[in-house]
C-alpha positions in Angstrom: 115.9 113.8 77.0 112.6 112.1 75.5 109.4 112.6 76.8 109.5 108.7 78.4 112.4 109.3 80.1 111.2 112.4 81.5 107.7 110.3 82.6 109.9 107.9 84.0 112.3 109.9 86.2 109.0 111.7 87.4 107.2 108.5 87.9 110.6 107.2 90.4 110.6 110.1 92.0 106.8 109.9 92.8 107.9 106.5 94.5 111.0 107.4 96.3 109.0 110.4 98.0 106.0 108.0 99.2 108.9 105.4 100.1 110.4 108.1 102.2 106.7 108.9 103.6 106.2 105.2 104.2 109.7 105.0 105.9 108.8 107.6 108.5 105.4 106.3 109.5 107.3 102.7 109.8 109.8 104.8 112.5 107.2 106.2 113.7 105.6 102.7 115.0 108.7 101.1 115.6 109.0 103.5 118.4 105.7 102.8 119.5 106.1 99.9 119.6 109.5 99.9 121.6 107.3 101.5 124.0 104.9 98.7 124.4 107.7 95.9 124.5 108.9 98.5 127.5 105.5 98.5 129.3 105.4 94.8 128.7 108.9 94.4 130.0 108.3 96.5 133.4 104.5 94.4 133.7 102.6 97.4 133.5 98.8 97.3 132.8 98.4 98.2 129.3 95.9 100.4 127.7 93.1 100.2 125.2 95.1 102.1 122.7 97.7 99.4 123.5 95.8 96.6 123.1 94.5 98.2 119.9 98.3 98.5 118.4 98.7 94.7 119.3 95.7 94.0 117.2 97.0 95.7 114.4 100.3 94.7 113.9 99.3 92.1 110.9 98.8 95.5 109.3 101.9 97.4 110.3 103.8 93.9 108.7 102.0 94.4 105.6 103.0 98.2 105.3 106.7 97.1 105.9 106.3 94.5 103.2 104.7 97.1 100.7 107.8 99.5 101.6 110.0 96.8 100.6 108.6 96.1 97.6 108.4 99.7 96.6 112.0 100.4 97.3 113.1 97.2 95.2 111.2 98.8 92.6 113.1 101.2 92.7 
């Protein structure tokens, strides 16, 4: 096996690990945010930390997009 190969196995490798890292985070906020479509659902008053997860879900669709890319990549 050449040493390019070998550089290039590592270098998928390197991405499939952070794709897995990337894939639990995105579980991670999927479920909160099942929980705040459940608050929202049952009209409950929501919280600061709520309203703060609302305001960054431009960001959580960008991560999702990244991950996307990265596993296409792949």
């Amino acid at each position: 096996m050449s040493t390019e190969q070998k550089s290039l196995e590592a270098a998928q490798q390197l991405k499939l690990i952070e794709v897995q890292n990337q894939q639990a985070k995105l579980k991670e906020l999927q479920a909160d945010l099942e929980k705040l479509n459940a608050k929202i659902n049952q009209h409950e008053k929501l919280s600061p930390e709520d309203t703060k997860f609302i305001s960054n879900l431009g960001w959580l669709s960008a991560l999702s997009v990244s991950v996307a890319t990265m596993v296409a990549s792949l």
